[in-house]
C-alpha positions as CSV (number, residue, x, y, z in Angstrom):
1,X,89.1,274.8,161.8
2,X,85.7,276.3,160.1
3,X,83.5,277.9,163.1
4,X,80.8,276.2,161.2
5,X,78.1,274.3,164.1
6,X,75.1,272.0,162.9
7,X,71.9,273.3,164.3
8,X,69.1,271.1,165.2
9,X,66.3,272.4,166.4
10,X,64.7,270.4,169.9
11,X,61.7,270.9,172.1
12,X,63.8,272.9,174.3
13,X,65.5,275.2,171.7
14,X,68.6,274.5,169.5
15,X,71.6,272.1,169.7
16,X,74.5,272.9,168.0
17,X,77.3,270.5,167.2
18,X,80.7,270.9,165.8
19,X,83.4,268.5,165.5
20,X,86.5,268.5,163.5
21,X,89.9,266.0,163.1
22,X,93.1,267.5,165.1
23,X,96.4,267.2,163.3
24,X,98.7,264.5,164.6
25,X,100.6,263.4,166.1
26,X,98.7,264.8,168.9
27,X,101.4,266.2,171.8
28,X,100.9,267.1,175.4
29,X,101.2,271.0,174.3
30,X,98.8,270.9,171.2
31,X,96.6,268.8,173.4
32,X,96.9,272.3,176.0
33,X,96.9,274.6,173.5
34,X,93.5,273.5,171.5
35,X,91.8,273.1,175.3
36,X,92.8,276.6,176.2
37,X,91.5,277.8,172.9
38,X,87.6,275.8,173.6
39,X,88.0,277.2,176.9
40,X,88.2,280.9,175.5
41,X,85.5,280.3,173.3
42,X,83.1,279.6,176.5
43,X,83.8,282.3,178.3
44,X,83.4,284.8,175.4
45,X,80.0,283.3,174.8
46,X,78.7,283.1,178.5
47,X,79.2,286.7,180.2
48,X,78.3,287.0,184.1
49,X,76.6,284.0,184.5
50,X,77.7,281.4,186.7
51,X,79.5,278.8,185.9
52,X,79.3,275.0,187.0
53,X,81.4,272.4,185.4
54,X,81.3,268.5,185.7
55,X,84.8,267.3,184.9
56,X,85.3,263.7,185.3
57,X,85.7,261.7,189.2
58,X,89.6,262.4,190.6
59,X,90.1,261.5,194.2
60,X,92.8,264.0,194.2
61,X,90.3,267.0,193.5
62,X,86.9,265.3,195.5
63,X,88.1,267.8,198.4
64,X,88.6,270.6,196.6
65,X,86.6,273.7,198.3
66,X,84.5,274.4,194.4
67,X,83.2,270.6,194.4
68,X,79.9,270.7,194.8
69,X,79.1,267.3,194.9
70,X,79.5,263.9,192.7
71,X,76.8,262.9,189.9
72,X,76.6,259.9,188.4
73,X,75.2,261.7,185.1
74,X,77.7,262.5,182.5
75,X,77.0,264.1,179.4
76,X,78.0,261.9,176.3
77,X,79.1,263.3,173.0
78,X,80.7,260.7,170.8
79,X,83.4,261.9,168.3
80,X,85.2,258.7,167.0
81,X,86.4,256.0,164.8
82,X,85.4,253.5,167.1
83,X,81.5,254.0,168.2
84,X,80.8,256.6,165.7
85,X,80.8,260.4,164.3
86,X,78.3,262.8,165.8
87,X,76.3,261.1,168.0
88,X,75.0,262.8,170.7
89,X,72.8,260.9,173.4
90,X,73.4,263.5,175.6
91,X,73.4,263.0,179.4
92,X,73.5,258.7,180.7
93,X,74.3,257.5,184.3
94,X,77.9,256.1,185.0
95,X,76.0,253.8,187.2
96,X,72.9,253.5,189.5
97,X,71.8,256.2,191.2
98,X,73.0,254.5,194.5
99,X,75.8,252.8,193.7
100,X,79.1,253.6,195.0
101,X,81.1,256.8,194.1
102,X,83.5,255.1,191.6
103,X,85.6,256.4,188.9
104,X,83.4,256.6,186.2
105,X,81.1,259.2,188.1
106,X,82.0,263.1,187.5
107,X,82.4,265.5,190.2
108,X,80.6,269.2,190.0
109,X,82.4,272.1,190.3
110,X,81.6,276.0,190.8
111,X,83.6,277.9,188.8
112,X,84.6,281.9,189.5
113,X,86.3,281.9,185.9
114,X,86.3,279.4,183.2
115,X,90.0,278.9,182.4
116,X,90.6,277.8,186.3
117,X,90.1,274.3,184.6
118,X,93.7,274.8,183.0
119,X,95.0,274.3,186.8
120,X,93.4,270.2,186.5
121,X,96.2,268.4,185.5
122,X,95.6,267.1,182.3
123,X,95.2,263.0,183.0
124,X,92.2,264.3,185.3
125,X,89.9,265.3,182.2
126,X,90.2,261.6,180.5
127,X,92.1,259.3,179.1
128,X,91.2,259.5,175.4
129,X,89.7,262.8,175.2
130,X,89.7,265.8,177.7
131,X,85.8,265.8,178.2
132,X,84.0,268.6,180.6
133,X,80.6,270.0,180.4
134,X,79.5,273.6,181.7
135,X,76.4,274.7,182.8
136,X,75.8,278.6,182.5
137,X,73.0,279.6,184.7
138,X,71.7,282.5,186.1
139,X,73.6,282.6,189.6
140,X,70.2,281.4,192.3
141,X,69.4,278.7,189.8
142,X,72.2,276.4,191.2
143,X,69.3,274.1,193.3
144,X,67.4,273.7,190.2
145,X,70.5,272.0,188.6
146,X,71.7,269.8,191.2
147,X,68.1,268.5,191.9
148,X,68.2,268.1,188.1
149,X,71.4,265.7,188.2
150,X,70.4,264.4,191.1
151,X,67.0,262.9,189.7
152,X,68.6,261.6,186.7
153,X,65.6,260.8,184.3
154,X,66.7,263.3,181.2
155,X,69.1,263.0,179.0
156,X,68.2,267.0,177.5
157,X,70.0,269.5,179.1
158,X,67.8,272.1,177.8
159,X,65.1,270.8,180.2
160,X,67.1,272.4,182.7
161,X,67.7,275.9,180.8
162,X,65.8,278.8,180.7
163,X,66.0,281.7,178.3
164,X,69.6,282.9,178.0
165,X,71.1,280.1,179.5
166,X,73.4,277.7,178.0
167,X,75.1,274.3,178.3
168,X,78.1,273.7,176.8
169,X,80.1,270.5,176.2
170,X,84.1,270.1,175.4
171,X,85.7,266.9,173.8
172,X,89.3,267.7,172.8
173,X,91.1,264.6,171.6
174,X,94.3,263.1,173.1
175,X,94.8,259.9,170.9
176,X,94.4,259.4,167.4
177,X,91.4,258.2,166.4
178,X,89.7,260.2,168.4
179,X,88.0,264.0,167.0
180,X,87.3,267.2,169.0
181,X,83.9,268.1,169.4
182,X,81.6,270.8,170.8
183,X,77.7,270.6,171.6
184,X,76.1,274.1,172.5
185,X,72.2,273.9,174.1
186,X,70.2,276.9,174.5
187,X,66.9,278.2,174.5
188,X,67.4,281.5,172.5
189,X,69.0,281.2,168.6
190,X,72.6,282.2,169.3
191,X,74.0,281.2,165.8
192,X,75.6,284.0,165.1
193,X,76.6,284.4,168.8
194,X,78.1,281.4,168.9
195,X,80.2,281.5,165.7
196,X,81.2,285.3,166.0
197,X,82.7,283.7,169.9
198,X,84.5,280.6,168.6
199,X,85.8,282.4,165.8
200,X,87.5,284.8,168.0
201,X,88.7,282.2,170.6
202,X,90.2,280.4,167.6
203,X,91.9,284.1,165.7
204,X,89.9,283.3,162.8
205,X,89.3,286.1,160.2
């Protein structure tokens, strides 16, 4: 896998994408072991900053003491053979804002340390892909984000970012035909940042 991320440049910084075909057949433990590996690659990149993930709606975790709350934004990265390669609408609703919590909404989480997700039993993070999204905040911005999920009229996360801050977004694929991907926002240029950290979470020289 080549550390290489697509950079487009956006009214609110950069957007990076990567995205790349797993080798099949795809198993429970490479499904573990590439997860674990994303999951490295965001904490190398995001330091002290705290951490707040949206995994996807399980009515075994909506008691959990980290939930937050439950959103009915999701982010959307789609990564393919079925609706396309590297499209990236970014966050939609599940559903109107006051509809019923159902299972297509996504709970938010506060995270002490990023690789707490590997205690979510697998099934929990999707069905086709393993799909959760961080945002990496200073630690008093946490209002500012949930107001911002709460109103629901951007699909941008950078909107929500200010300088050093970053969103990060995880597909890692459980069924063929499907590709893992990655989409970094920021304010700040943190190409070589962001390369230099996957690179490492990966053991590429």
């Amino acid at each position: 896998m080549k550390p290489t991320f697509k950079i487009t440049p956006t009214s609110n910084g950069h957007t990076y994408l990567w995205f790349d075909q797993p080798d099949f057949p795809l198993t429970i433990s490479s499904c573990e072991q590439r997860l674990c590996a994303y999951l490295r690659f965001v904490k190398n990149l995001i330091g002290s900053k705290g951490i707040y993930a949206i995994i996807p709606y399980s009515v075994s975790l909506e008691d959990a003491p980290d939930v937050l709350a439950t959103t009915k934004r999701r982010y959307d990265l789609i990564a393919d053979d079925f609706r396309g390669m590297a499209v990236n609408p970014g966050f939609t609703c599940s559903s109107p804002v006051n509809a019923a919590v159902s299972s297509a909404d996504r709970l938010v989480i506060r995270l002490k340390d990023v690789m707490t997700i590997r205690s979510i039993p697998e099934e929990d993070l999707g069905e086709d892909s393993s799909q959760i999204s961080f945002f990496c905040l200073i630690q008093e911005r946490k209002d500012e984000l949930m107001e911002w999920l709460q109103n629901g009229l951007d699909s941008d996360p950078g909107t929500v970012l200010i300088k050093d801050e970053l969103f990060m977004h995880i597909n890692c694929a459980k069924r063929q035909g499907y590709y893992d991907a990655i989409a970094v926002h920021s304010r700040n240029d943190i190409q070589d940042q962001l390369e230099q950290a996957f690179s490492q979470a990966l053991d590429i020289t």
